[in-house]
C-alpha positions in Angstrom: -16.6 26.7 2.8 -14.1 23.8 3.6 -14.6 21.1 6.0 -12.1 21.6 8.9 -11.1 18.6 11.0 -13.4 18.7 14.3 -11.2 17.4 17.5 -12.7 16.9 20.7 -10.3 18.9 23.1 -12.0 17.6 26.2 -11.5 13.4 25.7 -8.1 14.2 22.7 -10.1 12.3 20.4 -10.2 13.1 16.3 -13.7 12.4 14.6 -13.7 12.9 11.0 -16.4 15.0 9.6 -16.5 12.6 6.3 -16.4 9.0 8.1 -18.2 9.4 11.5 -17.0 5.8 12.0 -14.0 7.3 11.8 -12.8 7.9 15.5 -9.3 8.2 16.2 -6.7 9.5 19.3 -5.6 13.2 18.6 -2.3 13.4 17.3 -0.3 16.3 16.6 2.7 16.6 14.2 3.3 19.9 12.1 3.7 18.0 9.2 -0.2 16.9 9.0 -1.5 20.2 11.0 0.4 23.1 9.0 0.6 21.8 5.9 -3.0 21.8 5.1 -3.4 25.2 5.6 -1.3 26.4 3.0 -3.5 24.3 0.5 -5.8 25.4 -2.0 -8.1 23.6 -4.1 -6.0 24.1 -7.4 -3.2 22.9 -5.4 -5.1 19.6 -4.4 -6.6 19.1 -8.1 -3.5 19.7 -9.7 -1.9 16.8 -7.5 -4.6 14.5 -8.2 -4.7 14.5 -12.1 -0.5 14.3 -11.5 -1.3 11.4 -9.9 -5.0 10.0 -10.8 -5.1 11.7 -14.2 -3.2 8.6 -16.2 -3.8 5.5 -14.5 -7.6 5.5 -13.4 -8.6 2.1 -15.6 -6.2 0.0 -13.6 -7.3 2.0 -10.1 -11.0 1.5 -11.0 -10.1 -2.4 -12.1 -8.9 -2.8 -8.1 -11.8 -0.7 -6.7 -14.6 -2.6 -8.6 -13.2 -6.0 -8.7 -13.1 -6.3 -4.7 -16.4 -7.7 -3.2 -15.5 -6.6 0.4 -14.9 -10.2 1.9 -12.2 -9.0 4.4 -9.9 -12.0 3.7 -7.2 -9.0 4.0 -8.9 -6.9 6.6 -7.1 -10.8 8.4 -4.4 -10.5 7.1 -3.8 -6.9 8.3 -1.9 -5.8 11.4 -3.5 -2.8 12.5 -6.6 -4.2 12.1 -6.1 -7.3 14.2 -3.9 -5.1 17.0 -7.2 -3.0 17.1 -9.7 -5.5 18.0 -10.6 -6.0 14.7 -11.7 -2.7 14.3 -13.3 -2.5 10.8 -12.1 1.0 10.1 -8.7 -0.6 10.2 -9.4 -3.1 7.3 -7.6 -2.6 4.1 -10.7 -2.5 2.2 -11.6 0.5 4.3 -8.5 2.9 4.2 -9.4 2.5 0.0 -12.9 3.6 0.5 -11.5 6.4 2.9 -8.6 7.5 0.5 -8.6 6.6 -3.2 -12.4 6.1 -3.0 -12.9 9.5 -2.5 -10.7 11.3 -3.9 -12.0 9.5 -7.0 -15.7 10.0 -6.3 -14.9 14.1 -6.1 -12.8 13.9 -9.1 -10.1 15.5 -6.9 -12.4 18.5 -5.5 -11.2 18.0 -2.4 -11.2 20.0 0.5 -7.9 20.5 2.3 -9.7 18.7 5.5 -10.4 15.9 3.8 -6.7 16.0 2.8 -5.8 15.5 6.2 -8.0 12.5 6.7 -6.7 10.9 3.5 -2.9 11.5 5.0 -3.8 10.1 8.3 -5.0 6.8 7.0 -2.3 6.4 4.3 0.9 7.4 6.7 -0.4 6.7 10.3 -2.4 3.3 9.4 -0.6 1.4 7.1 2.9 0.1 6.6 2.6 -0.9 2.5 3.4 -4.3 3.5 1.6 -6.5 1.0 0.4 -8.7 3.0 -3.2 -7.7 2.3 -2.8 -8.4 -1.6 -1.0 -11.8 -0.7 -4.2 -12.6 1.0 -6.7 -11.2 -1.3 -8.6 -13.8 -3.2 -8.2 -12.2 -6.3 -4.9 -11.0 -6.4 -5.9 -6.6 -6.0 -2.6 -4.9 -5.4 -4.1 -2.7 -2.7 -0.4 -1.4 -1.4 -0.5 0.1 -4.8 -3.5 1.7 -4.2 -2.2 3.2 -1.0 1.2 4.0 -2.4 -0.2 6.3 -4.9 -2.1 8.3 -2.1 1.4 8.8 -0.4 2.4 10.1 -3.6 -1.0 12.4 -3.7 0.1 13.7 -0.3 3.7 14.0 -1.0 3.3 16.2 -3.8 0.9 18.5 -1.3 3.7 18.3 1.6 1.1 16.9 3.5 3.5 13.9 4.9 4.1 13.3 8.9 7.3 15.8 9.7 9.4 12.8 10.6 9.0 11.2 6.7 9.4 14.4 5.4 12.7 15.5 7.1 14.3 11.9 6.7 13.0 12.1 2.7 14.5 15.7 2.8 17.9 14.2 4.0 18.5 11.2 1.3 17.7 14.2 -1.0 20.5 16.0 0.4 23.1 13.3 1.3 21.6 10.1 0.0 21.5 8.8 3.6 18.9 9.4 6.4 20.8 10.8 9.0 22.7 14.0 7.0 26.3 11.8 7.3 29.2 13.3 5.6 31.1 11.3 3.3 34.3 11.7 4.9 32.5 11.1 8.3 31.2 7.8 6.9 34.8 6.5 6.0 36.2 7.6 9.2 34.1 5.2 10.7 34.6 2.3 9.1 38.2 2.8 9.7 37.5 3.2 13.7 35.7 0.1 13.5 37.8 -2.2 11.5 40.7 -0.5 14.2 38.3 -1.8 17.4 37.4 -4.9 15.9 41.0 -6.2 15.7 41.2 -6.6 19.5 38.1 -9.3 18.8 39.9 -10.7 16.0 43.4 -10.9 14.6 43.4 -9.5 11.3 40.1 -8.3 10.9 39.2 -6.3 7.7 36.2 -3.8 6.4 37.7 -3.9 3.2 36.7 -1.0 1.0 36.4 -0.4 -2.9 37.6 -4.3 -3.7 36.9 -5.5 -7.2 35.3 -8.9 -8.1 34.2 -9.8 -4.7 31.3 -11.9 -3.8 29.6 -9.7 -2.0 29.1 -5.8 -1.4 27.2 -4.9 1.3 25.4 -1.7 2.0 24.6 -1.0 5.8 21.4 1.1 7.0 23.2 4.5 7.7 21.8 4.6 11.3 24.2 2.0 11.5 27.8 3.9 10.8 25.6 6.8 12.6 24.6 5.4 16.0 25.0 1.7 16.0 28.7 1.7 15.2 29.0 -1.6 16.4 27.4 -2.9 13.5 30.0 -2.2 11.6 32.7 -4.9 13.0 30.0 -7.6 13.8 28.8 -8.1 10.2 32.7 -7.9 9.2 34.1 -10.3 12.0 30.3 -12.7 9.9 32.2 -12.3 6.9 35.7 -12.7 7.9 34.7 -15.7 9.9 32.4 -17.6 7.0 35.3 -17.2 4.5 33.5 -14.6 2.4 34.8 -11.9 -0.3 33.3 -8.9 0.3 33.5 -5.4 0.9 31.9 -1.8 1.5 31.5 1.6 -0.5 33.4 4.6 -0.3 32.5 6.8 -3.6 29.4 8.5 -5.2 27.7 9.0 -1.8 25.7 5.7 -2.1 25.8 3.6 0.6 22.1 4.0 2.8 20.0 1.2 1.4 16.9 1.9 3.9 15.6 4.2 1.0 13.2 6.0 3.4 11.9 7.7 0.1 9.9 4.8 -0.9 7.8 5.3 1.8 6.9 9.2 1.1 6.5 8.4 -2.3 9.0 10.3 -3.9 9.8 8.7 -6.9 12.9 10.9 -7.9 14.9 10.3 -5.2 14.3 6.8 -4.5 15.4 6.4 -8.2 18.4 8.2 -7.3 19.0 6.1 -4.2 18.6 2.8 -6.4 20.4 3.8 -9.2 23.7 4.5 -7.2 24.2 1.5 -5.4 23.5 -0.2 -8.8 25.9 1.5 -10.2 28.4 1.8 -7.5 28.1 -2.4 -7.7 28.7 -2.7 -11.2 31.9 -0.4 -11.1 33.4 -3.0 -8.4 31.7 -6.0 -10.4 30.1 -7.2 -7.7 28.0 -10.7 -8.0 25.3 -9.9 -4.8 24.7 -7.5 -2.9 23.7 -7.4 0.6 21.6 -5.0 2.0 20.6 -4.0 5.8 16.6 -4.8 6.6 
């Protein structure tokens, strides 16, 4: 019989039946909650050869090569904002993700499932800086990147990820913007912006510029304003540039990345690359 997750209703709290050290606030998102119900344990093993099946030398080369020394558990954010909280460290979420998974060969339980997705979404942000600080150089973000992946192909992703990954695939943006809605506003802005300063420009589609730069679409979306501040930066520094109006390509937050969904961040990358070399280009700028 599978493991269900047990949650204490009366304090909110979430123990995990695998790790008891494992004691975390209750959280609920539909995306985590619902989505393991609808797995089965073909589904689960299927997703882990996909993902484990091909690659396990390198994986077992990172695993068995660390010697726990917790030079990254110091280099690690959560676990410092959490007292230091060794269920925090790097080395840990392996153990509690990849480690496992591993260990069962993928016979899983879709419980378990949710404790792997809690620790790979909700405790980490794949931002290196624990294999910049590991002694021997373990690439532990790809370690956690390919249990995104494992819960990707499951749905098991927090509903926020998943809707923003289901918009790029879509619209190629985050925030489901139309095309023509996008142009529209850079026209409004460049319009506003000239009360600021005389002439001001967003040029759009311009060959053989310096520069193309590629906003984050919450920008054209919600922080409009944006828009004529980088252009009055440009304008004022004497640079060539100019924006994107074709192929729907124009979001470079890539919120993909994060879920793990290697087709459509492909798709993402591959049009601004190509939108870039069309205008000829020589750098590209892009927003965070």
């Amino acid at each position: 019989m599978a493991v269900k997750p047990k949650i204490s209703e009366e304090k909110e709290i979430y123990v995990s039946p695998y790790f008891p050290e494992y004691v975390r606030p209750k959280i609920e998102d539909p995306g985590l909650d619902e989505t393991i119900k609808r797995l089965t344990p073909e589904k689960i093993e299927k997703a882990y050869q996909a993902v484990f099946g091909k690659d396990t030398a390198r994986i077992k080369a990172i695993i068995e090569t660390c010697i726990h020394c917790g030079l990254c558990a110091e280099a690690c954010q959560w676990y410092l904002s959490y007292d230091k909280d060794p269920t925090y460290a790097p080395v840990a979420k392996v153990k509690m993700t990849v480690w496992e998974l591993m260990k069962r060969k993928g016979k899983v339980d879709p419980g378990l499932v949710y404790n792997i997705a809690r620790v790979a979404f909700t405790e980490c942000n794949i931002c290196h800086r624990c294999s910049l600080y590991c002694p021997f150089g373990l690439d532990i973000t790809f370690i956690i990147g390919l249990v995104r992946r494992f819960c990707f192909l499951l749905g098991v992703v927090p509903q926020r990820m998943f809707e923003m990954n289901q918009a790029f695939m879509a619209t190629l943006n985050q925030v489901w913007m139309s095309q023509s809605d996008y142009i529209d506003t850079l026209m409004w802005r460049e319009e506003e912006g000239m009360y600021e300063l005389k002439n001001l420009r967003v040029p759009l589609d311009k060959e053989g510029v310096e520069v193309i730069w590629y906003p984050l679409a919450a920008e054209p979306k919600a922080g409009v304003y944006h828009i004529d501040r980088i252009a009055k930066i440009f304008q004022v520094a004497g640079v060539d540039w100019t924006m994107v109006s074709f192929n729907d390509a124009w979001d470079s937050s890539n919120m993909p990345m994060f879920t793990r969904d290697f087709f459509t961040m492909q798709r993402i990358v591959k049009g601004l690359y190509e939108n870039a070399a069309k205008l000829r280009g020589k750098k590209l700028v892009l927003t965070e």
